[in-house]
FILODO-219123 format. One line per 4 residues: their letters; for each residue x, y, z of C-alpha. Coordinates in nm, 3 decimals. Example, Ala and Ser with C-alpha at 12.3 -4.5 7.8 and 13.67 -1.06 7.14 Angstrom:
AS = 1.230,-0.450,0.780  1.367,-0.106,0.714
END
This chain:
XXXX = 5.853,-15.385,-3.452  5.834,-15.310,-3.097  5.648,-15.002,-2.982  5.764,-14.898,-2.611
XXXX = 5.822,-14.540,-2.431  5.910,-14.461,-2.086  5.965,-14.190,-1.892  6.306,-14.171,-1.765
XXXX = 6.596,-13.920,-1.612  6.879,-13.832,-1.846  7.233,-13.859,-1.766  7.310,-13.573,-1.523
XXXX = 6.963,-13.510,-1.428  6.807,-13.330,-1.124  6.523,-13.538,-1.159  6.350,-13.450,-1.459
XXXX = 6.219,-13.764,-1.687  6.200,-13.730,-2.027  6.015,-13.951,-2.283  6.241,-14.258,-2.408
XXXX = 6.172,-14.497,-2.674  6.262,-14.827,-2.831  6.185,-15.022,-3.125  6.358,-15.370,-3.040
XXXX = 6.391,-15.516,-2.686  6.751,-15.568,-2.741  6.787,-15.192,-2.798  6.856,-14.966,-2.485
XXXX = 6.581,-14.675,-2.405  6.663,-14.416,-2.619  6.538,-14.055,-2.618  6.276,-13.950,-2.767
XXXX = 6.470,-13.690,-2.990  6.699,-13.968,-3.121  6.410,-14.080,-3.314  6.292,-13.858,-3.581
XXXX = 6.083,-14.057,-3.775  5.860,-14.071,-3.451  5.911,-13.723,-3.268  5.700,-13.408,-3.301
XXXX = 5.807,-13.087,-3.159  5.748,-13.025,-2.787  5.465,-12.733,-2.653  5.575,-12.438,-2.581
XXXX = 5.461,-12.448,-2.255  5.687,-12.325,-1.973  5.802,-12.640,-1.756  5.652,-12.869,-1.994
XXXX = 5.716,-13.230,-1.995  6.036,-13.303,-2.285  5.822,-13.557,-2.510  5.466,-13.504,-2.421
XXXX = 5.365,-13.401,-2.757  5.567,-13.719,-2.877  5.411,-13.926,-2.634  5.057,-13.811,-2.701
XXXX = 5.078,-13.908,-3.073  5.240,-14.244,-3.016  4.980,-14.331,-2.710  4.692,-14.261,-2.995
XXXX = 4.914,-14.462,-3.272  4.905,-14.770,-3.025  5.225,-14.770,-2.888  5.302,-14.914,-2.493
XXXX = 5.365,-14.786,-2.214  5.636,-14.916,-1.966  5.633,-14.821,-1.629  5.980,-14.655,-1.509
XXXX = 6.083,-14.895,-1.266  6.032,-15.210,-1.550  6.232,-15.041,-1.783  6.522,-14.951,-1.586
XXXX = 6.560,-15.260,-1.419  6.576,-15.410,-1.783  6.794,-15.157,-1.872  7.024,-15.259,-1.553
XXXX = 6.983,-15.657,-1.709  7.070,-15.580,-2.046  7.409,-15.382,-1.909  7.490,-15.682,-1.716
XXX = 7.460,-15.901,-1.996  7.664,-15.719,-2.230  7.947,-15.663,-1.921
END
């Protein structure tokens, strides 16, 4: 299994990255919520990072990770692929 995260905008975002995940390299980045048998609630920490919890416990379970600007320009491949 492939062990990746990223931080990336969501759809509609002013900016703010959240953490993303994926499992297979033929799956898109998903968020980090959309995996539950990984995530851990967030702090409670006004302005907090979405994910950094989730990322903390994967970064110490040995899990990679991708810098922004790899993973969306292999998210922009993979969509002109499957177009």
């Amino acid at each position: 299994m492939l062990r990746e995260m990223c931080w990336l905008p969501t759809l509609g975002s002013t900016g703010e990255k959240i953490l993303h995940l994926r499992t297979a390299a033929s799956e898109p980045w998903r968020p980090y919520k959309a995996f539950p048998q990984f995530a851990v609630p967030d702090y409670q920490v006004p302005g907090g990072s979405k994910g950094w919890a989730t990322y903390q416990k994967l970064m110490s379970a040995g899990w990679n990770l991708v810098p922004s600007s790899q993973a969306q320009s292999s998210s922009a491949g993979e969509q002109l692929k499957s177009a």
